[in-house]
Every structure is written in structure tokens, then in C-alpha cells.
C-alpha positions in Angstrom: 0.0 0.0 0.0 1.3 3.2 -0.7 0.6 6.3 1.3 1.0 10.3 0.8 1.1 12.5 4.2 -0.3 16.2 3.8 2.3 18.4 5.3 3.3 22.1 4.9 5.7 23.6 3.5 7.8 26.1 5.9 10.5 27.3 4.0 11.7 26.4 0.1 15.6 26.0 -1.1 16.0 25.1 -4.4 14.4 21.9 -5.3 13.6 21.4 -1.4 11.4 22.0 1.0 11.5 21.9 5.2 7.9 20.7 5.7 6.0 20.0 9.0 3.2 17.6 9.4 1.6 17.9 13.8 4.8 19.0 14.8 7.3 16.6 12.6 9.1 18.2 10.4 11.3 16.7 7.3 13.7 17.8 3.9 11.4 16.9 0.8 11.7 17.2 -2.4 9.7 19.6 -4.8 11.6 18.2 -7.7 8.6 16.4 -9.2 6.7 19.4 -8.9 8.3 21.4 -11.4 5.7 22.6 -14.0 3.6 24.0 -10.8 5.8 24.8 -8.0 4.5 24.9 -4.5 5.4 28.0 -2.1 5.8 28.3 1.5 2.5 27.8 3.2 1.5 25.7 0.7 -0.4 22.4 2.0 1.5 19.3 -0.3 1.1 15.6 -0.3 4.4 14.1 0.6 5.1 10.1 -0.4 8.9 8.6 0.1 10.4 12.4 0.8 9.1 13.8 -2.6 6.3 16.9 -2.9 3.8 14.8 -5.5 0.8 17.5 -6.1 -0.7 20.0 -3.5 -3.4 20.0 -1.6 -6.2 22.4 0.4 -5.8 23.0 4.1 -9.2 21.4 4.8 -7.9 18.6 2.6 -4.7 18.3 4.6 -6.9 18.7 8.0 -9.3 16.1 6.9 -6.4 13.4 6.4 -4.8 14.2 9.6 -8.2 13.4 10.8 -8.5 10.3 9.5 -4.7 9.2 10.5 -5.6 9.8 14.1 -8.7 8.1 13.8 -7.0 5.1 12.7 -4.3 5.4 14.6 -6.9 5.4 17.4 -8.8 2.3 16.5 -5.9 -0.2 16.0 -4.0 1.4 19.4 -1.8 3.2 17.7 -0.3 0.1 15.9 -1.1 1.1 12.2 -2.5 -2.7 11.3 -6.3 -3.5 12.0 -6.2 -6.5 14.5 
């Protein structure tokens, strides 16, 4: 299964991004972003440290959301028991 985390970005070097997601933050890469490149505040959906299209805050807030509840109903394990 492959999954993208909504994050946003804080600052942009280059081709990179610092982006924080509920207080983690990470280096991705905006490199496969290049025909519409994101800016800081931007809302992205980040999948194996690369920017893959953006996203709406209430997009991003409503994933977040759904991760917790998850996260939640297995006890924080990730897996359905």
C-alpha cells in the first residue's frame, strides 16, 4: 500500500522543502513538482520524501483526521487487529 502525508511547506531552497506535518518536520523534495511549484505555506502531499501535487488545508486537516482516527482504533499500531 502506498501512502502520501499532507504536510506544509515552511521554507523552500531550491528543489527542497522543510515541511512540518503535527509538529514533525522533514527535507522533501519539490523536484517532481516542477511545472507548478508549491510556495511556502503551501499544503503538499508528501510520499517517500518527494512533494507529489498539492493540496487544500481542509484537505490536509481532513487526512490528519483520518490518521488519528486510525491510529486510534488499532491502538496506535497502524495494522487493523
Amino acid at each position: 500500500m502506498c501512502l502520501a502525508i499532507p504536510m506544509q511547506i515552511e521554507s523552500v531552497d531550491g528543489f527542497m522543502a522543510r515541511c512540518q506535518a503535527k509538529g514533525i518536520y522533514r527535507d522533501v523534495s519539490l523536484f517532481m513538482m516542477q511545472d507548478e511549484p508549491p510556495q511556502i505555506g503551501d499544503y503538499v502531499m508528501v510520499h517517500v520524501g518527494y512533494a507529489i501535487q498539492k493540496v487544500s488545508e481542509a484537505d490536509a486537516r481532513t487526512a490528519w483526521e483520518l490518521f488519528d482516527q486510525i491510529l486510534e482504533e488499532t491502538g496506535g499500531t497502524g495494522c487493523a487487529s
